[in-house]
C-alpha positions as CSV (number, residue, x, y, z in Angstrom):
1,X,4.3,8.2,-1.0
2,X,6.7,10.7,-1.4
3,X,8.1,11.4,-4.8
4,X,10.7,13.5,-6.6
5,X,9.9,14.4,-10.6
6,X,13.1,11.6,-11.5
7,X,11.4,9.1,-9.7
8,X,7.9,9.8,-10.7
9,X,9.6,9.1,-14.0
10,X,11.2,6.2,-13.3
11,X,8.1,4.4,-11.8
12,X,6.2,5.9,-15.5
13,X,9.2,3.9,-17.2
14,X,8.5,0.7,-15.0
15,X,4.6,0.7,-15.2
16,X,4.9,0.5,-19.1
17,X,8.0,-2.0,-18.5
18,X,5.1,-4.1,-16.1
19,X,2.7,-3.7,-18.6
20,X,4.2,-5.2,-21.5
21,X,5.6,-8.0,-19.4
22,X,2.2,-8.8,-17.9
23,X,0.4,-8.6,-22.0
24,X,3.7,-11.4,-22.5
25,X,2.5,-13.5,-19.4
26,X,-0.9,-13.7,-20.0
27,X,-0.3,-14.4,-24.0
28,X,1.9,-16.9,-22.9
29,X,-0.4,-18.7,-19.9
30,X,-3.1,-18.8,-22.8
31,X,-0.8,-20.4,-25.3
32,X,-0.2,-23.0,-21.9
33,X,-3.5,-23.4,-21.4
34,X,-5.1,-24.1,-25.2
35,X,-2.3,-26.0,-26.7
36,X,-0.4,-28.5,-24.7
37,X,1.9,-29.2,-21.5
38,X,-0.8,-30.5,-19.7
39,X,-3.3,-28.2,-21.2
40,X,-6.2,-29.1,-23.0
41,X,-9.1,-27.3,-24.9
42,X,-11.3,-29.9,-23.6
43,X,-12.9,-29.8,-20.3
44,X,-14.4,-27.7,-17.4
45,X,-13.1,-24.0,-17.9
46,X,-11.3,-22.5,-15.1
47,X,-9.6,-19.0,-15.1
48,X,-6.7,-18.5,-12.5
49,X,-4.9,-15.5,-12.4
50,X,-1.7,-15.5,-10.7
51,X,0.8,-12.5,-8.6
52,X,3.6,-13.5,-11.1
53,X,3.5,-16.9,-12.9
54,X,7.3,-17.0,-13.7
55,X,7.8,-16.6,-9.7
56,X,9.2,-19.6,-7.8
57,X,7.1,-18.8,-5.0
58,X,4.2,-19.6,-7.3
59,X,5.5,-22.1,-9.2
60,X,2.6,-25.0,-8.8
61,X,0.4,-23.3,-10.8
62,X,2.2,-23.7,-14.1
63,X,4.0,-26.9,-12.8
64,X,0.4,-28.9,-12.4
65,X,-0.1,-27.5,-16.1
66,X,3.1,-28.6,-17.2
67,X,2.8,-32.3,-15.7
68,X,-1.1,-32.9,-17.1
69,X,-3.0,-33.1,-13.8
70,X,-5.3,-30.4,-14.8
71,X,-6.2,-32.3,-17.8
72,X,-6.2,-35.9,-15.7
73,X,-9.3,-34.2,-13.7
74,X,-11.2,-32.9,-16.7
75,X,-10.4,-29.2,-16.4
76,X,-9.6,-27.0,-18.8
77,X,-7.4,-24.6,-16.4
78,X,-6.1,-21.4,-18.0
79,X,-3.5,-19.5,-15.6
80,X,-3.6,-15.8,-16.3
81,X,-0.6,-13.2,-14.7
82,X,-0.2,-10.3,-13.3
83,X,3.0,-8.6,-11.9
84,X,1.6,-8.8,-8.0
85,X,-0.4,-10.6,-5.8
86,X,-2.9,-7.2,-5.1
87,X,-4.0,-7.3,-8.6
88,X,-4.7,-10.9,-9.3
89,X,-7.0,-10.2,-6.1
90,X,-8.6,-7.4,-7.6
91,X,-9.1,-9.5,-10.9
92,X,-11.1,-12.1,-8.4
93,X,-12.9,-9.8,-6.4
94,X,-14.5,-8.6,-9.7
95,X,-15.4,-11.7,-11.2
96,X,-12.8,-11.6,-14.4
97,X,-11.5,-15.5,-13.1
98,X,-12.7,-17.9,-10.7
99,X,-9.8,-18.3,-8.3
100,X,-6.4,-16.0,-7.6
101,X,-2.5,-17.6,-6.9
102,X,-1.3,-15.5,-4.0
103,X,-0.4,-14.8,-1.1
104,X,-2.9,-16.4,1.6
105,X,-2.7,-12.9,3.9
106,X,-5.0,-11.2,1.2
107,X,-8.2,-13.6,2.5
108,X,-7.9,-11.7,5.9
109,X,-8.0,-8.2,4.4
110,X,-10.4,-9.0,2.0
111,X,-12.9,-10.3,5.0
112,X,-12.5,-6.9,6.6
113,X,-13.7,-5.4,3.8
114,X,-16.9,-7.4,3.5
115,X,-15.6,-9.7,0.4
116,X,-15.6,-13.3,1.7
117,X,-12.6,-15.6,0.0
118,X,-10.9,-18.8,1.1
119,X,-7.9,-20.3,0.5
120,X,-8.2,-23.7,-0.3
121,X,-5.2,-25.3,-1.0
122,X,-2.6,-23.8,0.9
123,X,1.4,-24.3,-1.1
124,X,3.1,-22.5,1.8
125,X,4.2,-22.6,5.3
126,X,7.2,-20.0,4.6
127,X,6.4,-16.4,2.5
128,X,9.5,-17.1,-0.2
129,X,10.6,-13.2,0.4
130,X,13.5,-12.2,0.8
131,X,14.9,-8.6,2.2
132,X,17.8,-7.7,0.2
133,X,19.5,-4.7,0.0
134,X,22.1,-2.7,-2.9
135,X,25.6,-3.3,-2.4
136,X,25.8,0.7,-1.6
137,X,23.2,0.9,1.4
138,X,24.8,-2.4,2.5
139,X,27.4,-0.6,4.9
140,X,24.4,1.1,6.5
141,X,21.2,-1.1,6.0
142,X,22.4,-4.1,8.1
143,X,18.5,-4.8,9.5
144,X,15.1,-3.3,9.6
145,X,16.2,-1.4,12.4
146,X,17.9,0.6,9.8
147,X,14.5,1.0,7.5
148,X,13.9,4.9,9.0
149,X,14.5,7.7,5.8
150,X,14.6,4.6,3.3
151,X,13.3,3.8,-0.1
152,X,12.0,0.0,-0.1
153,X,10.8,-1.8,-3.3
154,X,7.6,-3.6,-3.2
155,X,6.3,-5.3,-5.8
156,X,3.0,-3.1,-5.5
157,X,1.2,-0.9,-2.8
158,X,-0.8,-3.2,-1.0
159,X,1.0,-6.6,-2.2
160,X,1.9,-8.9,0.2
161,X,5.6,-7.4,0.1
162,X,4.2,-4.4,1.0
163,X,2.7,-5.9,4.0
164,X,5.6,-8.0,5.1
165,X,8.1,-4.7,4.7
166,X,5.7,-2.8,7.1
167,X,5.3,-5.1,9.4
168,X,9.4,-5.9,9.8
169,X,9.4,-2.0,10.2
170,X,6.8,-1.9,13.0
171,X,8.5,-4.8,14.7
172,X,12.0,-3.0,14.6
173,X,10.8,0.4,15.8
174,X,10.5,1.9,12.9
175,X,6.9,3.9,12.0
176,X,5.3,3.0,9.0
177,X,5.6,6.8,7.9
178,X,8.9,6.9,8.4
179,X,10.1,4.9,5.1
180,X,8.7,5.2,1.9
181,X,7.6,2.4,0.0
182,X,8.5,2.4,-3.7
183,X,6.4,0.1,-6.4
184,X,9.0,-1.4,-8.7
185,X,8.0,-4.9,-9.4
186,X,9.7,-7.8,-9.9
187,X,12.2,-9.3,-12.2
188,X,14.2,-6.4,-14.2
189,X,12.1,-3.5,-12.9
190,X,13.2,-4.5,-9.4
191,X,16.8,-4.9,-10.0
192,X,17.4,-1.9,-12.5
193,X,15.7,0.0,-9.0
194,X,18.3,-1.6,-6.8
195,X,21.0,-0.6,-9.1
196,X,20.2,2.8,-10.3
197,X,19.6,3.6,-6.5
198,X,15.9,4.2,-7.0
199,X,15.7,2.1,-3.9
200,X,17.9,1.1,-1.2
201,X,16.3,-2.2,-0.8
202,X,13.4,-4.5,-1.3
203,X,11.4,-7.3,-0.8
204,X,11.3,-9.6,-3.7
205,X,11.8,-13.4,-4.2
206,X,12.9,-16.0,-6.6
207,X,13.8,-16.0,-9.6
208,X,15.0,-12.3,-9.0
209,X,17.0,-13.3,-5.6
210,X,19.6,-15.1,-7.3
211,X,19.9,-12.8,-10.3
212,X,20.4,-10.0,-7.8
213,X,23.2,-12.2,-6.4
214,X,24.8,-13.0,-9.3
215,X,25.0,-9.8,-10.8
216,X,25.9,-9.1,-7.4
217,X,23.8,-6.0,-7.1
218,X,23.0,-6.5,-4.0
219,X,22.9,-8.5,-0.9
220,X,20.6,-10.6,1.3
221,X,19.2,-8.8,4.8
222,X,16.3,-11.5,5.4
223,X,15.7,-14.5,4.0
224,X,12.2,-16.4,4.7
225,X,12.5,-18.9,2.3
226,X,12.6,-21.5,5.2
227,X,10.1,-22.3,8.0
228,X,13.3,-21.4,10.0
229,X,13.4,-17.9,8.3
230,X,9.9,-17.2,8.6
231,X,9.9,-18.0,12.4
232,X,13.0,-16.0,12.7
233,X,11.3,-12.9,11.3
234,X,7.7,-12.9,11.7
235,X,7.6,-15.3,14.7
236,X,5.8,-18.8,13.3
237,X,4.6,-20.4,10.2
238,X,4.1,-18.1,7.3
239,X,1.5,-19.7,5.0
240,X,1.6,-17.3,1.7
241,X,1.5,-18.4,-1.7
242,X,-2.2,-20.5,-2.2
243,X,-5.0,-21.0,-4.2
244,X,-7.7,-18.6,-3.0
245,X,-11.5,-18.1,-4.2
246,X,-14.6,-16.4,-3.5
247,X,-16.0,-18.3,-0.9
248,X,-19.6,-18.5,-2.4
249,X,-18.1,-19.4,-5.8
250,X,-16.7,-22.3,-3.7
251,X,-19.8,-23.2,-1.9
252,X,-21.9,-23.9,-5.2
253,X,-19.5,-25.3,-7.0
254,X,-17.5,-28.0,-5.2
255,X,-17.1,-30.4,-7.6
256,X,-14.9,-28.4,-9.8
257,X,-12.9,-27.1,-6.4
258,X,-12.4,-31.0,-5.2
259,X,-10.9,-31.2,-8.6
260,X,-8.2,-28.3,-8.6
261,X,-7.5,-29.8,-4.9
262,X,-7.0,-33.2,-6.5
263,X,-4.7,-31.7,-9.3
264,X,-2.8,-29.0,-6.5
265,X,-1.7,-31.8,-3.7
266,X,-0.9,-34.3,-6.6
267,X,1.6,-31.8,-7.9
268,X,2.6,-30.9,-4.4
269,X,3.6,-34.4,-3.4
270,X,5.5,-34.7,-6.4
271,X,7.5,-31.6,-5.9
272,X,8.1,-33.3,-2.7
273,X,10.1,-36.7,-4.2
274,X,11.9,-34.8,-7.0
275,X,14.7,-32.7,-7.0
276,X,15.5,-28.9,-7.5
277,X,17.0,-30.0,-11.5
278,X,13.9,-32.3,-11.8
279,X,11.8,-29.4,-11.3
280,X,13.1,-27.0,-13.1
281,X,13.1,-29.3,-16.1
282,X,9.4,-29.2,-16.4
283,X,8.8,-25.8,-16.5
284,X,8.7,-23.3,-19.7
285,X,12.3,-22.7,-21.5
286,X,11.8,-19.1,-21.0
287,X,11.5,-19.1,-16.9
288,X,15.3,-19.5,-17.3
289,X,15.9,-16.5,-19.2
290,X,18.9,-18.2,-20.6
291,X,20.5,-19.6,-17.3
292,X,19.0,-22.6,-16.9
293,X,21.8,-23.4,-13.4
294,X,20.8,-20.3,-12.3
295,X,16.9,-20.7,-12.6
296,X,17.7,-24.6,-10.7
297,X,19.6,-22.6,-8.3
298,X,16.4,-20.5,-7.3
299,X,14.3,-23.1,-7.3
300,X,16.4,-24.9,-4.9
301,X,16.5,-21.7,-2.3
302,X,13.1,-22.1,-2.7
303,X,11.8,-25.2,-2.2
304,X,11.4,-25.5,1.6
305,X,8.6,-23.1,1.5
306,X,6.5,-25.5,0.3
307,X,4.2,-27.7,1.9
308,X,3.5,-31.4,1.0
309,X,0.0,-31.8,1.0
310,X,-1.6,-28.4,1.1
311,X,-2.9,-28.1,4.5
312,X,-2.8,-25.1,6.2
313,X,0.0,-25.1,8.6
314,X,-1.1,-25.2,12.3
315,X,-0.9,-21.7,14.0
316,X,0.0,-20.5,10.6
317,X,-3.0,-17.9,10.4
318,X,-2.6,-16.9,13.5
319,X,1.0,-15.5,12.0
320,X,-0.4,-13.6,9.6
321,X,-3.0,-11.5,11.8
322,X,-0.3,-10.8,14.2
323,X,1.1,-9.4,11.6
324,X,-1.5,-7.5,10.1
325,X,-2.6,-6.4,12.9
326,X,0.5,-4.8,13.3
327,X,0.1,-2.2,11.1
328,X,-3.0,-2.6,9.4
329,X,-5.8,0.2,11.0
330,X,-8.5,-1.8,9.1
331,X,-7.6,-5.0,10.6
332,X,-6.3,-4.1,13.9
333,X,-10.0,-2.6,15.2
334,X,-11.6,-5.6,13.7
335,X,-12.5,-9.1,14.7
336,X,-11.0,-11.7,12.0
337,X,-12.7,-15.3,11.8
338,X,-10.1,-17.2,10.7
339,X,-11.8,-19.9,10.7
340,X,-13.4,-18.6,7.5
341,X,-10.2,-17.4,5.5
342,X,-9.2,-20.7,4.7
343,X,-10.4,-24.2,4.0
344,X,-9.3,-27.9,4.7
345,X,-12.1,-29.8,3.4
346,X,-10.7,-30.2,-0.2
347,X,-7.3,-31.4,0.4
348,X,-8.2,-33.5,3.3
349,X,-10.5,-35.3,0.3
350,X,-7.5,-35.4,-2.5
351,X,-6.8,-38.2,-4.1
C-alpha cells in the first residue's frame, strides 16, 4: 500500500485510537457477559469474539445477551470485540474463542487455506456496507467507475470491506492496483479519515453511516443494506454477518452448537416482530453515544439485512465466490466446496 510519512502517521494515530477502543469493547463484553443483561456466570462457557460489537451489522450477538436467551439455554456466552471481521478470524483460527461474529465470506478464504470453518447460523442475506464518499470527492467520485488514483477506507486489509471495495472495483473496470486501500476503521477513526481527506471514501456501515450523514461529512455512493442493494451491486443475496466456527470444534461438540442456534434464531425472530425503537431499547446505553434517535435511525437502515430464521439464503454463497473469485488469486485457481462453508442442520433444529 502506498504511503506518504503524514499518512503513515495518521494510520500510527488510528491503530493506538483502535487499540484503546477494542481494550474498552472487550472490558465491556466481559462486564456483559459475568454480571447481567442476560448474562450469567453460571453455565457452559463460550467465548465469541466479534468484527465490531457496537456494529449494527452485528448486532444479535449482544442483542441475544441483552434479552437472556444465552442464559435460557444454559450457556455462559462471553462476546469479545475486535475493530474488524479479519481479526476476530484470526482470534478463532488460533484457538483464543470457540466461534467468530463476521462476515460469512471469511469461511471460503479460510478453506483455501486448509483451515476448515462453518457458518452456522447465518443473520444475513444483505452485507450492511455502505460506499460513501467525502462531501469533497463527491463532485468527482459519483460510482466505482471513479475508484482509479483513489484512497478507500477499509476497516482492515483483508476485512470483508476490503473484499467488497475490490471487487466493486474489478466489476467497474478498475484494477485492483490501481486504488489504494487505506485501513482506518470504524466509528471515529473512519470519519476523522473522511474528513481530514485521509481518504476519499470508504466502505463502512451502521452506526457510522448515519453519523457520517449527520455530520454531513459525506455522502452515500452504495448502499447494500437491502437484499435490493446487495443484488444491485454484487448481483444476488449477500449473506455476511454470521456465527462461524471451526468445523471440527462443531463436529464434537454439537450439543453446545444446537444451543447458540436455539439462542441466535430466537433472537432473530424476535428482531423480526419488533420495531427499529424496540430494538434499540435493548441494547447498551453507550451504543448510542449520546443520540439515542440517531442510533434508532441506524438500526432502522439496517434492519432488512437480516434474515428471520438464520438459514442461509439460497444462491447466497454462490454470491460470495463470484465475488471472490473476482479478485482473489488464492480463490480464483481453486475449487471451493460450498457445501462445506456453511451449515443448516442447527437452525433447521431450533426451537
Amino acid at each position: 500500500m502506498r504511503k506518504t510519512a503524514r499518512y503513515s502517521s495518521l494510520a500510527a494515530a488510528g491503530l493506538l485510537a483502535l487499540s484503546s477502543l477494542t481494550a474498552c469493547a472487550n472490558d465491556a463484553a466481559s462486564s456483559t457477559a459475568d454480571t447481567g443483561s442476560g448474562g450469567s456466570g453460571k453455565g457452559e462457557s463460550v467465548k465469541i469474539m466479534v468484527g465490531g460489537l457496537d456494529k449494527v451489522i452485528y448486532l444479535p450477538a449482544m442483542l441475544t445477551q441483552r434479552l437472556g436467551y444465552f442464559q435460557a439455554e444454559g450457556l455462559n456466552v462471553q462476546l469479545l470485540s475486535e475493530p474488524a471481521g479479519v481479526q476476530a478470524e484470526t482470534a478463532l483460527v488460533s484457538g483464543q474463542v470457540q466461534g467468530a461474529v463476521g462476515f460469512y465470506d471469511h469461511t471460503l478464504d479460510l478453506q483455501v487455506k486448509g483451515k476448515p470453518v462453518e457458518s452456522v447460523v447465518q443473520f444475513s442475506h444483505a452485507p450492511g456496507e455502505v460506499e460513501v464518499v467525502s462531501g469533497k470527492a463527491a463532485g468527482d467520485l459519483t460510482s466505482p467507475k471513479d475508484f482509479k488514483g483513489r484512497k478507500l477506507g477499509v476497516t482492515s486489509l483483508g476485512s470483508s470491506t476490503d473484499f467488497l471495495t475490490k471487487y466493486l472495483a474489478v466489476k467497474n473496470g478498475v484494477d485492483v492496483s490501481e486504488f489504494t486501500p487505506v485501513s482506518v476503521g470504524a466509528g471515529p477513526t473512519f470519519i476523522a479519515a473522511l474528513q481530514n481527506g485521509a481518504i476519499d471514501g470508504g466502505m463502512t456501515t451502521d452506526p457510522t453511516v448515519a453519523t457520517i450523514l449527520d455530520k454531513k461529512a459525506g455522502k452515500i455512493l452504495l448502499d447494500m443494506r437491502t437484499p435490493e442493494g446487495s443484488q444491485e451491486a454484487l448481483g444476488g443475496p449477500y449473506p455476511s454477518s454470521s456465527l462461524y466456527m471451526k468445523t471440527d470444534w462443531v463436529n464434537g461438540h454439537k450439543d453446545t452448537v444446537q444451543k447458540l442456534a436455539n439462542a441466535f434464531v430466537k433472537t432473530l425472530t424476535w428482531m423480526s416482530t419488533h420495531s427499529a425503537d424496540e430494538i434499540a431499547a435493548k441494547m447498551p446505553a453507550d451504543y448510542s453515544q449520546g443520540d439515542k434517535a440517531l442510533y434508532t435511525q441506524a438500526v432502522k437502515s439496517t434492519l432488512p439485512m437480516f434474515t428471520k430464521d438464520g438459514v442461509m439464503p439460497e444462491g447466497g454463497p454462490e454470491t460470495v465466490e463470484k465475488v471472490l473469485k473476482s479478485f482473489n488469486p488464492n480463490i480464483k485457481n481453486a475449487e471451493v466446496d460450498l457445501s462445506k462453508t456453511y451449515t443448516t442442520e442447527f437452525v433447521k433444529a431450533a426451537k
